[in-house]
C-alpha positions as CSV (number, residue, x, y, z in Angstrom):
1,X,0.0,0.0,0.0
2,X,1.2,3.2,-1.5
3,X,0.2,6.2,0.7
4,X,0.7,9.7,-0.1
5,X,0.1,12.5,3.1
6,X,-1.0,15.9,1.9
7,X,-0.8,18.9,4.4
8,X,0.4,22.6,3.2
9,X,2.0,23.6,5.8
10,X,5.1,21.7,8.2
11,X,5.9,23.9,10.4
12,X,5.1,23.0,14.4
13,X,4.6,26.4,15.2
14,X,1.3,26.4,13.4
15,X,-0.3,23.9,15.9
16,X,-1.8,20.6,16.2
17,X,-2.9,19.5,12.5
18,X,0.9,19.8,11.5
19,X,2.0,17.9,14.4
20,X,-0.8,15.3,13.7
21,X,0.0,15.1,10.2
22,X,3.6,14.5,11.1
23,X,2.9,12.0,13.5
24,X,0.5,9.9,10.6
25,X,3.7,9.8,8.2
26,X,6.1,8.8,10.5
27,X,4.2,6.2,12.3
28,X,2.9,4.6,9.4
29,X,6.4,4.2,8.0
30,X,7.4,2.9,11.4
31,X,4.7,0.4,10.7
32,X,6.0,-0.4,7.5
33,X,4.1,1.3,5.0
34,X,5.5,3.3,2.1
35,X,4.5,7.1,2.6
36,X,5.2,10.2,0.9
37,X,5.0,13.7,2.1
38,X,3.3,16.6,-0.2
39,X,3.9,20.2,1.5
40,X,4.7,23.1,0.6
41,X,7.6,25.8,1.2
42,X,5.5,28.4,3.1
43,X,7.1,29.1,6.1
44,X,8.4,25.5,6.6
45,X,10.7,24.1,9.0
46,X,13.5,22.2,7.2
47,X,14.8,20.5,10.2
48,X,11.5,19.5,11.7
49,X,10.2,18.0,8.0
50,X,13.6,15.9,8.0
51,X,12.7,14.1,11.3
52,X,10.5,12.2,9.2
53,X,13.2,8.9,8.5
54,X,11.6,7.3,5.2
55,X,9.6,8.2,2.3
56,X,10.0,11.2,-0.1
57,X,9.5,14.5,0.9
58,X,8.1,16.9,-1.9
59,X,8.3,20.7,-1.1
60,X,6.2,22.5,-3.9
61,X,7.2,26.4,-3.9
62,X,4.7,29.2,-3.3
63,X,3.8,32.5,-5.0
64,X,4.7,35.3,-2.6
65,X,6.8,35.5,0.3
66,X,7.2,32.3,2.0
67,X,7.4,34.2,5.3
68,X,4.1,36.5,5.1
69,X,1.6,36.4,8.1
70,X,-1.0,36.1,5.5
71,X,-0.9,33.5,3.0
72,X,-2.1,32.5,-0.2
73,X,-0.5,29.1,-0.1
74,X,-0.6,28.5,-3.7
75,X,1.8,26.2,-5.2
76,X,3.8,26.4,-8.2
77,X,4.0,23.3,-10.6
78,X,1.5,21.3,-8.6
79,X,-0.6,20.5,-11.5
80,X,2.8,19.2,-13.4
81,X,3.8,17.3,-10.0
82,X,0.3,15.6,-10.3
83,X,0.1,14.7,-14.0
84,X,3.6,12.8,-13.0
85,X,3.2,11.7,-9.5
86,X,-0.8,11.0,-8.4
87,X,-1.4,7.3,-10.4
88,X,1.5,5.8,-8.5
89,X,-0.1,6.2,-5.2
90,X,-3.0,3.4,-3.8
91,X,-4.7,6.1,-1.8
92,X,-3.9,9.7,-0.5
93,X,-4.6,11.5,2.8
94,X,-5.7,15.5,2.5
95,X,-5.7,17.2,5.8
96,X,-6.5,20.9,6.8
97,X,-9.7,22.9,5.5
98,X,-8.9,26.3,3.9
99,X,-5.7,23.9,2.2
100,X,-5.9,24.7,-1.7
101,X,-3.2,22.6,-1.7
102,X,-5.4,20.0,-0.2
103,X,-8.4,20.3,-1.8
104,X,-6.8,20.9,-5.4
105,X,-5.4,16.9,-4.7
106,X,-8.9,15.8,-3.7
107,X,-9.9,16.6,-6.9
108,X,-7.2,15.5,-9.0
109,X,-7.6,12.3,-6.6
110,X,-11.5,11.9,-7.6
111,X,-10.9,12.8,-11.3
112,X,-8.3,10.0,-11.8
113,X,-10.4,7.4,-9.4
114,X,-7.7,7.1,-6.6
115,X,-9.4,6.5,-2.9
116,X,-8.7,9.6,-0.9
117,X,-9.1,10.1,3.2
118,X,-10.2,13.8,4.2
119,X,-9.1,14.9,7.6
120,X,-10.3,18.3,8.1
121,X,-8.3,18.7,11.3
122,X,-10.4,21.3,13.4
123,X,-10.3,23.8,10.2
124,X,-14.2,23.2,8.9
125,X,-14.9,26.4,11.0
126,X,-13.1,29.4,11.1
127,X,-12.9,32.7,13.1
128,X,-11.0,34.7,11.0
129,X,-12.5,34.7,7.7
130,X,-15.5,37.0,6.5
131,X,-19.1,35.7,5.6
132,X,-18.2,35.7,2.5
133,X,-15.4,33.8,1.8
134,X,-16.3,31.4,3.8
135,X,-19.2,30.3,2.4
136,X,-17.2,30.3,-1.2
137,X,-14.9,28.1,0.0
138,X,-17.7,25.9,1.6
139,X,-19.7,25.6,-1.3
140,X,-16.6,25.1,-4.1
141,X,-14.2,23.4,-1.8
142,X,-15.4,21.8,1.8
143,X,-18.2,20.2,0.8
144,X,-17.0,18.3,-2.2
145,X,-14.0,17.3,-0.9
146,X,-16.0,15.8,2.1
147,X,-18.8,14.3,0.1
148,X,-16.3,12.6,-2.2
149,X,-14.1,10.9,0.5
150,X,-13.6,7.8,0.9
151,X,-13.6,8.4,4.1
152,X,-13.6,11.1,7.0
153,X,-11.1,11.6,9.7
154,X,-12.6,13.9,12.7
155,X,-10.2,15.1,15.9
156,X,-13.5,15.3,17.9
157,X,-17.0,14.7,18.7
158,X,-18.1,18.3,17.6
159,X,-15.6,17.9,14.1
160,X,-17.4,14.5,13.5
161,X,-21.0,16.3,14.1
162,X,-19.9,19.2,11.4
163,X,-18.8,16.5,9.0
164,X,-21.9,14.3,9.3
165,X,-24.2,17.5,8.9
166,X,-22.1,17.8,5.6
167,X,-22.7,14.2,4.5
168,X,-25.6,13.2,6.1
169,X,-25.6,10.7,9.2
170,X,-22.8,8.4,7.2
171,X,-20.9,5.3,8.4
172,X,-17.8,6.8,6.3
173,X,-16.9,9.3,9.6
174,X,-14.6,8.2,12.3
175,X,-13.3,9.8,15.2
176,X,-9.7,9.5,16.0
177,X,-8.1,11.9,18.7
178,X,-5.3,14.0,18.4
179,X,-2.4,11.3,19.6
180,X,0.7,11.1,22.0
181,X,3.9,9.9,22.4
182,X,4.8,9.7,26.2
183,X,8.9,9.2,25.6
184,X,8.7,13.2,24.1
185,X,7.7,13.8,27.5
186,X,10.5,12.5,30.0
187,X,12.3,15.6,30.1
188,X,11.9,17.5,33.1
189,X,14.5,20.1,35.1
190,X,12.5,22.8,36.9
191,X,15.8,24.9,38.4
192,X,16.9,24.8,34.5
193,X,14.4,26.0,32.9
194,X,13.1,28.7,35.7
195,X,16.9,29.6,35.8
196,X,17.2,30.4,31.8
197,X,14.0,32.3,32.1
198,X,14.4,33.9,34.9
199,X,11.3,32.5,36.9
200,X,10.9,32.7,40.8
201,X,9.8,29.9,42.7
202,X,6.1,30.7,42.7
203,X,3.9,28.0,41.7
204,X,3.4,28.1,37.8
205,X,-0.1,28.6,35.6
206,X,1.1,27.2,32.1
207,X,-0.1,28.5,28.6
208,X,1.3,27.0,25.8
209,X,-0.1,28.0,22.1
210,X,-0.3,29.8,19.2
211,X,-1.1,33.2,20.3
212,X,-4.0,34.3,18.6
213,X,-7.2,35.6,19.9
214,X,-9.3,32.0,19.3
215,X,-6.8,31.0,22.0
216,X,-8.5,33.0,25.0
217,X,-5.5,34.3,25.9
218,X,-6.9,37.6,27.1
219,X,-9.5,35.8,29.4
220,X,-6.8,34.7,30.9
221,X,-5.1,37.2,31.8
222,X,-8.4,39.1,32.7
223,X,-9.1,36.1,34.9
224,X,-5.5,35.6,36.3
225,X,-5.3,40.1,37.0
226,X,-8.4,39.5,39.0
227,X,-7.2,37.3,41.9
228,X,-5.3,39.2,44.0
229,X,-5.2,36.7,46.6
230,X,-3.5,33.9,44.5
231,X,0.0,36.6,43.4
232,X,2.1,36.4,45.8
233,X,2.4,32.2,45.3
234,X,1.5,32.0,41.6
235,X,2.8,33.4,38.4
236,X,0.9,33.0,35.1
237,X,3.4,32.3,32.4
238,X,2.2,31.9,28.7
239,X,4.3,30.2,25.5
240,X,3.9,31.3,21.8
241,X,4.3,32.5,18.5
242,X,5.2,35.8,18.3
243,X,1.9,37.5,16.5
244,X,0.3,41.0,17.1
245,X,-2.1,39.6,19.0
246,X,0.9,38.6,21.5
247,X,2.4,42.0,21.5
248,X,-1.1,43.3,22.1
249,X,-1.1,40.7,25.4
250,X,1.9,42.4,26.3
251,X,1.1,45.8,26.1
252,X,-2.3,44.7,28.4
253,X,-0.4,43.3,30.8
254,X,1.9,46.7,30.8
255,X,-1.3,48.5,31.1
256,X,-2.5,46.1,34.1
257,X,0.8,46.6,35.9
258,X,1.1,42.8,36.0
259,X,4.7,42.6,34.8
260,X,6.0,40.8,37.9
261,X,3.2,38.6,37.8
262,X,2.8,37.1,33.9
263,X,5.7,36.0,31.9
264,X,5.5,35.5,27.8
265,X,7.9,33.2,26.4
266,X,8.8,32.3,22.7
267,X,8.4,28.8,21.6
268,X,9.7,25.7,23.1
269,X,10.3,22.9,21.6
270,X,11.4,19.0,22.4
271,X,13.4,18.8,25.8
272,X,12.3,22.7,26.3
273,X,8.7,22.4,26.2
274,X,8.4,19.1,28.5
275,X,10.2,21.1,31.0
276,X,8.1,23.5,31.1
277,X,5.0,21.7,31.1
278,X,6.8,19.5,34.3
279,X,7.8,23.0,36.2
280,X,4.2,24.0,35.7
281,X,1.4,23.4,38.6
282,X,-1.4,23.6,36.6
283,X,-2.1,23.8,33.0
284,X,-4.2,26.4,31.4
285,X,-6.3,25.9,28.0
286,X,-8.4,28.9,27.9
287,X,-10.0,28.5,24.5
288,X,-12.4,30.2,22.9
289,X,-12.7,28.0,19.8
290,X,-10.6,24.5,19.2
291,X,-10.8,21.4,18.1
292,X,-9.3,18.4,20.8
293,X,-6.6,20.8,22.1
294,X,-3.2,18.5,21.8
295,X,-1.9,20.8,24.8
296,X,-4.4,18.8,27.3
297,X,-2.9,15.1,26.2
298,X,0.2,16.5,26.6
299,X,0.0,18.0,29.6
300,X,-1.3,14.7,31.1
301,X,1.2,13.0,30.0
302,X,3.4,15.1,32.8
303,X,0.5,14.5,35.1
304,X,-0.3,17.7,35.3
305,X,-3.9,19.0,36.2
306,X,-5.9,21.3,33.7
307,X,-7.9,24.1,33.4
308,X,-9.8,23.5,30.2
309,X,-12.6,25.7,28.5
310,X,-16.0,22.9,26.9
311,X,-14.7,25.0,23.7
312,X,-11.5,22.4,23.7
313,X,-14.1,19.6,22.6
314,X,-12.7,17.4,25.1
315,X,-15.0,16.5,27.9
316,X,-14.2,13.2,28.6
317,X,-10.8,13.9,30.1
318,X,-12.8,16.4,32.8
319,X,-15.3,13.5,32.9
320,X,-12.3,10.7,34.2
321,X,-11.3,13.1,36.7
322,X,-7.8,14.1,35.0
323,X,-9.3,18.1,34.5
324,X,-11.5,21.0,35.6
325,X,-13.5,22.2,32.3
326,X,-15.4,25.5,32.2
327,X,-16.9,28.0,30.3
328,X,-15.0,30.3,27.9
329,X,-15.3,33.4,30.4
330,X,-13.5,35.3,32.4
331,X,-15.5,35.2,35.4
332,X,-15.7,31.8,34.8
333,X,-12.0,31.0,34.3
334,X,-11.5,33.3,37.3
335,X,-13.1,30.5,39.6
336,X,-11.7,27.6,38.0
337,X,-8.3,29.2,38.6
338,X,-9.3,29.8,42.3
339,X,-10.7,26.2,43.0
340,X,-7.5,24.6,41.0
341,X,-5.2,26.7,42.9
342,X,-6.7,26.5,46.4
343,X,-3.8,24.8,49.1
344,X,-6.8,21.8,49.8
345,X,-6.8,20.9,45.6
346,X,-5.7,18.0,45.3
347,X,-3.8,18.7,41.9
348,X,-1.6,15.3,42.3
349,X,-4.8,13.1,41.8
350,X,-6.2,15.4,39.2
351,X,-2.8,15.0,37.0
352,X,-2.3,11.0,37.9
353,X,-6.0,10.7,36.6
354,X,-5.3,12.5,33.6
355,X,-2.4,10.9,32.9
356,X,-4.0,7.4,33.5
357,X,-6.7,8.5,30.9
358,X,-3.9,9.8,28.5
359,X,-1.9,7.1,28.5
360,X,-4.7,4.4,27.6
361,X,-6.4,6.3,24.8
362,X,-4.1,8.5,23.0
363,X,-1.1,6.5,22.2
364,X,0.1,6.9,18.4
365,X,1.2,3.2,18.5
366,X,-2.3,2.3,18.9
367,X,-4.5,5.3,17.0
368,X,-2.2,4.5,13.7
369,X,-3.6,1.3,13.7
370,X,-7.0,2.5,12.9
371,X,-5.7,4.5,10.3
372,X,-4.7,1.3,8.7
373,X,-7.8,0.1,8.6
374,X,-9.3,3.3,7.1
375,X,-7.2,3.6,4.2
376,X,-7.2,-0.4,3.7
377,X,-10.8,-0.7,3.4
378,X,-10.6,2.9,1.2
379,X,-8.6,0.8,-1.4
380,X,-11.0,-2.7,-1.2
381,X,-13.7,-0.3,-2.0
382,X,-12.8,0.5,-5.4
């Protein structure tokens, strides 16, 4: 079986669909099937696209500047890769909604009769695009390329429910979580990494994201601002991309004379970013809109409790007792950061729950297998 992985952007920065596509490469060559990568150059990350050990990697270059905030990821030659590439391949995986890249394959995948899987990965909705354009790109793009699937790949319960309304109540969706791998975990030195960042000994509440204003970053600092009480034994301290939104954080927390009290941080990867989530007391996912937040599965995996908004799509973690889930507010995150940071909170339970939960749902070793099956049965079908 021939596979070939489609997503437009491989770059970790940009959050859990390229990590998730990632992982679905290299685990089904460690399974010991033959998979190839289509991405493009658009902001890409060289080093991180070579950590993949088999297949062949094809980079397709974009018009524009690879490094603009605002894309138009549209590749050059793709057509002319397609013509000479497509027919060799059993069936094809497309990932990310709002992926011309993506959708331009489905098509080329339906038109020559090759099985293709669709895995909108969270992207079916959007935030940031007008009226307009999104229902241009629903009617042209999302719905055919769902329709047409073989079959659907949804991160969540509210991703599968989009998809179905799509399709109709269809046998042809299947929900398969954002997965883990607890060895990227083991890292942990807390007087390291407070040391290189200059962080006090105050009990840490942990952000880590793309900064952006679906993330609910500004609730939490609302939230965080309001409870005097907690200060003077807790720090907020949030990871991310560097984005306006982020330097309009900063300048709020300026204005809120909060300086001494919340930290921002760039990016950590690998070893980095497992010590900070294991220096971290309690995990923070203050989302206004997501799709089975890969921060929570992570985070348990360091047994850490978490602070999740119902807007993460992810209550059966709250539900085995591994995290406190609440509205997308302030006043609401406000009290869930009270009752998670009280002295009588028993955190340690919360996070062994978690962790428990994590570690016998989300393992990659097992999820890839029902990938196997998907795109199997996707080629018998024909």
């Amino acid at each position: 079986m021939k596979i070939l992985n489609v997503c437009d952007i491989m770059n970790p920065l940009y959050g859990g669909s390229v990590v998730r596509s990632f992982q679905i490469s290299q685990h089904m060559i460690d399974a010991g099937y033959d998979v190839d990568l289509l991405t493009t150059s658009w902001n890409i990350d060289y080093k991180y696209i070579s950590k993949i050990t088999g297949g062949e990697k094809y980079i397709l270059d974009v018009f524009g500047k690879t490094n603009s905030n605002n894309p138009k990821i549209i590749p050059k030659g793709l057509f002319k890769w397609i013509r000479q590439n497509i027919e060799k391949y059993d069936v094809i995986h497309v990932s990310r909604n709002w992926s011309l890249l993506a959708s331009i394959v489905a098509l080329m995948a339906r038109n020559k009769g090759i099985p293709y899987i669709y895995s909108p990965m969270g992207f079916i909705g959007s935030n940031n695009k007008s009226k307009l354009i999104k229902s241009l790109y629903r009617n042209f793009f999302t719905i055919p390329d769902i329709k047409n699937a073989s079959s659907c790949i949804a991160v969540s319960k509210e991703e599968e429910l989009d998809i179905n309304n799509i399709i109709g109540n269809s046998n042809k969706t299947t929900l398969i979580p954002n997965g883990i791998i607890l060895s990227d975990f083991d890292y942990q030195n807390n007087k390291l990494f407070r040391s290189e960042y200059k962080l006090d000994q105050r009990n840490i509440i942990l952000f880590i994201g793309r900064m952006e204003p679906i993330k609910g970053i500004n609730l939490l600092i609302d939230a965080y601002s309001n409870l005097d009480s907690i200060h003077d034994d807790w720090c907020l301290v949030l990871i991310g991309t560097n984005t306006e939104f982020k330097k309009s954080m900063i300048k709020k927390t300026n204005e809120l004379k909060m300086n001494n009290n919340i930290f921002f941080l760039d990016p950590l990867f690998a070893d980095k970013k497992s010590a900070a989530y294991h220096a971290a007391e309690v995990i923070a996912i203050p989302s206004v809109k997501d799709a089975m937040t890969i921060i929570a599965p992570e985070a348990a995996c360091c047994k850490k409790p978490i602070l999740y908004t119902n807007s993460c799509d992810f209550p059966d973690l709250a539900e085995n007792g591994g995290g406190l889930e609440i509205d997308p507010s302030v006043n609401a995150i406000q009290k869930g950061l009270e009752k998670i940071t009280h002295p009588h909170f028993n955190r340690k339970e919360m996070g062994l729950k978690g962790y428990n939960y994590v570690v016998k749902n989300f393992k990659w070793t097992e999820l890839i297998k029902r990938y196997v099956l998907i795109f199997q049965s996707s080629i018998k079908e024909i």
